[in-house]
C-alpha positions as CSV (number, residue, x, y, z in Angstrom):
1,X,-22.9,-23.5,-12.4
2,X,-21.9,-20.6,-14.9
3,X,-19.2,-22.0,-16.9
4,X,-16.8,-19.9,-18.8
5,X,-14.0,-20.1,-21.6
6,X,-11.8,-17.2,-20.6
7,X,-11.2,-16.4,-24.6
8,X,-15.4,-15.2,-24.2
9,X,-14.6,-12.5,-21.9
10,X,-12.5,-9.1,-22.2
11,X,-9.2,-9.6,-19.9
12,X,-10.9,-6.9,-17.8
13,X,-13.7,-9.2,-16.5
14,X,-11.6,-12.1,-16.7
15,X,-9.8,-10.2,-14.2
16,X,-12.1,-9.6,-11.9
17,X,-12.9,-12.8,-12.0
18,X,-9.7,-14.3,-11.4
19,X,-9.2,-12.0,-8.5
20,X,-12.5,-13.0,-6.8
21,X,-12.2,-16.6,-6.9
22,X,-8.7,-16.9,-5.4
23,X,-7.5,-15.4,-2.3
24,X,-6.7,-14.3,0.1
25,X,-3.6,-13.6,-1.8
26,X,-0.6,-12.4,0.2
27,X,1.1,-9.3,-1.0
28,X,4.4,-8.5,-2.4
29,X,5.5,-4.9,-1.1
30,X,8.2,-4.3,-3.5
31,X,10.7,-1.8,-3.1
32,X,13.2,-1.4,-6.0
33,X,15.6,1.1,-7.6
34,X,16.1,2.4,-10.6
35,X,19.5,2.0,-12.5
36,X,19.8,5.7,-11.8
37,X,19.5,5.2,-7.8
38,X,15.6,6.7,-7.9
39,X,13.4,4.6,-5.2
40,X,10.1,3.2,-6.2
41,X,7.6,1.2,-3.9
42,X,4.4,-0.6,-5.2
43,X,2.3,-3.6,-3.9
44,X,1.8,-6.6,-5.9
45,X,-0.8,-9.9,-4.5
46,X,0.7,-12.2,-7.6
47,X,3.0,-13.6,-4.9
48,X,4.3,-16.5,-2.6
49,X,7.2,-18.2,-1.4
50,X,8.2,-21.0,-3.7
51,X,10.9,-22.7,-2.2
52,X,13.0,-23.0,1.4
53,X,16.3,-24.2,-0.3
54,X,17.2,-21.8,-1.7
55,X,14.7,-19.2,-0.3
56,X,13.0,-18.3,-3.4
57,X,9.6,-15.7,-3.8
58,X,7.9,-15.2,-6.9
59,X,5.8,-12.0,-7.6
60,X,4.3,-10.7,-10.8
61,X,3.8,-7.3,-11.8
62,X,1.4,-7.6,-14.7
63,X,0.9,-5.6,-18.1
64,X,-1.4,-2.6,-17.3
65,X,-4.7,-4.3,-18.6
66,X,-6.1,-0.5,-19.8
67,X,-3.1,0.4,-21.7
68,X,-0.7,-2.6,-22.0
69,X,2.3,-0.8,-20.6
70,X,4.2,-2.0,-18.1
71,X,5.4,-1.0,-14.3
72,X,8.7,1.2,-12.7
73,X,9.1,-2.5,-10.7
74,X,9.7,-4.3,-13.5
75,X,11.9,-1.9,-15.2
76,X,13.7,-2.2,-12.0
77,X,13.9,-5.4,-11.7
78,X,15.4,-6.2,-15.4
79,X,17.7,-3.5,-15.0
80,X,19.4,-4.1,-11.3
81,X,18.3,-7.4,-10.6
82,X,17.2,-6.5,-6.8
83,X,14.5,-6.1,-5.0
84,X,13.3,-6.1,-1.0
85,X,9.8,-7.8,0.0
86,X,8.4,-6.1,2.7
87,X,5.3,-8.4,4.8
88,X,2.3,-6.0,5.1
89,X,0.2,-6.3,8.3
90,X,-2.8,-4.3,9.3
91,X,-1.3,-0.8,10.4
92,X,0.7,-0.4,7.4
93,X,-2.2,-1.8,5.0
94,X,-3.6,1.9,4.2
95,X,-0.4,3.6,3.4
96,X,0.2,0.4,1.1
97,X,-2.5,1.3,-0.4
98,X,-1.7,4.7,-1.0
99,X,1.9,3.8,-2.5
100,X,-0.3,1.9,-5.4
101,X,-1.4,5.3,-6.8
102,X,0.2,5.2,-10.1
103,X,2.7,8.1,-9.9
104,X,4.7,9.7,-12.5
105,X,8.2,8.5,-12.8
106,X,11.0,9.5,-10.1
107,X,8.1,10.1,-7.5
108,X,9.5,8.4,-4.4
109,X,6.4,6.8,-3.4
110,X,7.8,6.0,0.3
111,X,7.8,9.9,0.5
112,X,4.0,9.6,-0.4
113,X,3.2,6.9,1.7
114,X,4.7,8.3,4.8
115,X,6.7,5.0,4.9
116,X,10.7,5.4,6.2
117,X,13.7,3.9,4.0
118,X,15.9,1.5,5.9
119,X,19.1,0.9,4.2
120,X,19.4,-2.9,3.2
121,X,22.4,-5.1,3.9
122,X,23.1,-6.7,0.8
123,X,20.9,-5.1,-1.6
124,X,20.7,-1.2,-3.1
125,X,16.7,-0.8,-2.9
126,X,15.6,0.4,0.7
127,X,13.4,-1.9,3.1
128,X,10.2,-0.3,4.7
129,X,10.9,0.3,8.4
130,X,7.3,-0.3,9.3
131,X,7.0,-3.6,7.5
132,X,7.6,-6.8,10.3
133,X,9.3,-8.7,7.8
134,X,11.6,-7.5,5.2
135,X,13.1,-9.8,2.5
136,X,16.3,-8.9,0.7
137,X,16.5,-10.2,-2.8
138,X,18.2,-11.2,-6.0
139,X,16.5,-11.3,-8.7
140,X,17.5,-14.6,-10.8
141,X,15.0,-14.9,-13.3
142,X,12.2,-13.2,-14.9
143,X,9.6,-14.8,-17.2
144,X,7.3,-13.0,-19.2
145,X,4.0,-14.9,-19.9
146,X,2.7,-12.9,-22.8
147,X,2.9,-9.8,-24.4
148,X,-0.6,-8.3,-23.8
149,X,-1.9,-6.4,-21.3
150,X,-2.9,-8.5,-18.1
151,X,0.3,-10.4,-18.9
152,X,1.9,-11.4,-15.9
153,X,6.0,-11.3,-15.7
154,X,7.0,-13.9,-12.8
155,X,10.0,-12.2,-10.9
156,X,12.0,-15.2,-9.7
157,X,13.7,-14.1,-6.2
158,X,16.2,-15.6,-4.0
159,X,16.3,-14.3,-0.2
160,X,19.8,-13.9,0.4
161,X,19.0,-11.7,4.2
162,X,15.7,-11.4,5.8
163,X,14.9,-9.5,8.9
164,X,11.9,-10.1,11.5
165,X,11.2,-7.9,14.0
166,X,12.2,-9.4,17.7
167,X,8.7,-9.2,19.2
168,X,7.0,-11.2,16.7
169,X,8.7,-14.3,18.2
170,X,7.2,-16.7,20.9
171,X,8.8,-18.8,23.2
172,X,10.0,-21.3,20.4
173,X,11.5,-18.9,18.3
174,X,8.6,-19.1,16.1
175,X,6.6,-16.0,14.0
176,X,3.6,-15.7,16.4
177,X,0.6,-15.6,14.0
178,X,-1.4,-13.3,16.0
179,X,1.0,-10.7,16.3
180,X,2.2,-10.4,12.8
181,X,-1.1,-9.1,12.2
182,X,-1.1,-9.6,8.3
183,X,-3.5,-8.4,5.6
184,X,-4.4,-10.6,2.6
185,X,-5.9,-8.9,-1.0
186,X,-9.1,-10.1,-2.2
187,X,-11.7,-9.2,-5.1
188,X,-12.9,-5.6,-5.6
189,X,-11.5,-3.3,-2.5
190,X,-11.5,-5.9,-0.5
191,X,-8.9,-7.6,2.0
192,X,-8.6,-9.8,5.1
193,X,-6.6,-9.4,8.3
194,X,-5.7,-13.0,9.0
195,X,-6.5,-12.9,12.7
196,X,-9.8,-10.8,12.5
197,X,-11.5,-10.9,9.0
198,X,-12.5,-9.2,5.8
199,X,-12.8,-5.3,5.4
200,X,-12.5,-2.9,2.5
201,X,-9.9,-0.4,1.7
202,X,-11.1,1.8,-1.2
203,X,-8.7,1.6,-3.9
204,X,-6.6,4.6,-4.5
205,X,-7.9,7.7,-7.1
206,X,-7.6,7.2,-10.5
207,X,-6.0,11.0,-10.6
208,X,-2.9,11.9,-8.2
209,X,-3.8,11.9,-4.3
210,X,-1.7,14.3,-2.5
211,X,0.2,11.9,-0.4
212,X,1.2,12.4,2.9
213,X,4.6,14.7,1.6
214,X,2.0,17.2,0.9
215,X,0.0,17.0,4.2
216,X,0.5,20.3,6.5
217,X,3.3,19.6,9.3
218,X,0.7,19.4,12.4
219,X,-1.0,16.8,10.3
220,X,1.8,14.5,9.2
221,X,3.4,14.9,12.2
222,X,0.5,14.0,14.5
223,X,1.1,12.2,17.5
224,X,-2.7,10.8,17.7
225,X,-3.1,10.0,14.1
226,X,-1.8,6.7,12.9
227,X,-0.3,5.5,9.7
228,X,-3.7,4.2,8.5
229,X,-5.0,7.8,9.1
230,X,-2.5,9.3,7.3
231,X,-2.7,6.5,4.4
232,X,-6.2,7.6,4.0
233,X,-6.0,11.6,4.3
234,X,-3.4,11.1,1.7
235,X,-5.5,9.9,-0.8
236,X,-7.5,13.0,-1.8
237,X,-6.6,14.4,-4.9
238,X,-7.0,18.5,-3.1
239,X,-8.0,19.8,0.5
240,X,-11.1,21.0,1.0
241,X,-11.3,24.8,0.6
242,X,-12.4,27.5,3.0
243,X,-15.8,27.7,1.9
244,X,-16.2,24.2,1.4
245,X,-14.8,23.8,5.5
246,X,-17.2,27.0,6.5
247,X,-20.1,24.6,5.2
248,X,-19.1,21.8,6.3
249,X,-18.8,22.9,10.1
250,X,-22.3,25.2,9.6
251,X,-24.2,22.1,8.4
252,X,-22.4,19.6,11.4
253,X,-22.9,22.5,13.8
254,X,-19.5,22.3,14.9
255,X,-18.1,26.0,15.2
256,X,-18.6,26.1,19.1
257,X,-16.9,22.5,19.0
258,X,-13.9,23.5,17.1
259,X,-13.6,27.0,19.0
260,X,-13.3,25.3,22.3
261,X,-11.3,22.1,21.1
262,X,-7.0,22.0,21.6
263,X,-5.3,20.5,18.7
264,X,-5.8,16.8,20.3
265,X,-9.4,16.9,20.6
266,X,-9.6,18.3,16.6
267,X,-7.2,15.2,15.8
268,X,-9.3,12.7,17.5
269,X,-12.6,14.1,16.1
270,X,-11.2,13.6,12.6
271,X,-9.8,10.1,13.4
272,X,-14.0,9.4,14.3
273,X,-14.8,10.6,10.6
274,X,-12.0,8.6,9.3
275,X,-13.2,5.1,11.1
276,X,-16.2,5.5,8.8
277,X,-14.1,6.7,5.8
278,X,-15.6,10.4,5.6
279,X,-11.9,11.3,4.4
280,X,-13.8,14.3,3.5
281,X,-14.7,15.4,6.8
282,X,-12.0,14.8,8.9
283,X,-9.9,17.4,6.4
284,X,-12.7,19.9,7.1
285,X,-12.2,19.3,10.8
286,X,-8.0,19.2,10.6
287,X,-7.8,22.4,9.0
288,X,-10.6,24.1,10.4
289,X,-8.2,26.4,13.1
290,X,-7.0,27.9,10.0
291,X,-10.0,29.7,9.0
């Protein structure tokens, strides 16, 4: 057994570490508001639930470990003292993803995301209609564990309203466990869906994706193109080019395909090139009537 004083190693690979050893962690979809009324959205899997009376959750956006600053969430956080913690299940998990691109300040990041604002009850930040659970919140305490970066800052929240959607409940008014259907965050890119198992999501471009505000209409507005579709298409950082599509089809031999294909069919081909992650190629295949 490798054994290790974490003092040895750079917070980077004490990190990783960290991250690999425990989980699954659940994840704290945090949507907060800037004391100017600006929405922000990020994911954080420093998180559980702490206590039934009082309902209190603790999440942790950390110190960026690369540059020591620190994240919209937080700012939020110290300045309103609300947030809403939206449960992440399997057919949100990509667009989740997608809203952890880093993105420059007053970027609505539901707008990227393709995720809908539902007004809260009690609270000023927006819920995420697609979440199954959504936790209104008051923030109560925060404690900042160090001043470095990979410092965490523990975000002491107490529910005061929590919604779950209707068919998530069995016979005895229970959460069925099946159908929530939640994802878990794990080491490196990769996650678990509780009822199924492990599977990677790769982790969001370092540079700007385009989000799915910038997608064309037919695409964003797809009816055979889920939210996990769009999560992924939205994480390019441009759209393939005309001569980079011409290509593309020439070497697939796909012209006599996409000639004879309705918009359906060019949907569902792309949504075969995104169940292997060739983002690449189902854009090639989307825009390919526009040649």
């Amino acid at each position: 057994m490798k054994s290790i004083t974490p003092s040895e190693l750079q917070t980077k690979e004490l990190h990783g570490h960290l991250l690999g050893a425990v989980g699954p962690r659940p994840i704290a979809f945090a949507s907060t508001m800037s004391k100017d009324g600006t929405p922000n959205l990020s994911p954080y899997s420093f998180f559980n639930v702490f206590s039934a009376n009082p309902p209190v959750m603790i999440f942790s956006p950390a110190r960026r470990v690369r540059n020591n600053t620190t994240k919209h969430t937080l700012i939020n956080c110290e300045d309103t003292k609300e947030v809403v913690i939206n449960v992440v299940n399997y057919e949100i998990v990509q667009q989740m993803s997608l809203s952890s691109t880093e993105y420059p300040e007053g970027v609505n990041e539901f707008e990227k995301s393709g995720l809908s604002m539902l007004k809260s009850d009690l609270v000023k930040p927006f819920r995420v209609k697609e979440s199954p659970v959504q936790f209104e919140c008051k923030v109560k305490d925060i404690i900042k564990l160090g001043n470095e970066g990979g410092a965490g800052n523990l975000i002491i929240s107490k529910v005061v309203k929590l919604h779950i959607a209707e068919h998530l409940f069995d016979e005895h008014g229970r959460i069925d466990q099946y159908k929530i259907d939640q994802v878990a965050r794990m080491g490196g890119n990769w996650y678990t869906r509780a009822n199924r198992g492990m599977f990677e999501v790769p982790k969001p471009l370092s540079k700007m994706g385009i989000g799915i505000d910038q997608m064309p209409d037919e695409v964003k507005c797809s009816k055979f193109l889920n939210g996990n579709d769009l999560g992924k298409l939205g994480n390019v950082e441009a759209l393939p080019d005309q001569h980079e599509i011409e290509a593309f089809l020439k070497e697939e031999n796909l012209k006599e395909f996409i000639v004879k294909s309705d918009k359906k069919g060019l949907h569902l081909k792309a949504q075969d090139y995104l169940k292997s992650d060739d983002t690449f190629a189902a854009w090639c295949v989307l825009l390919s009537k526009k040649l």
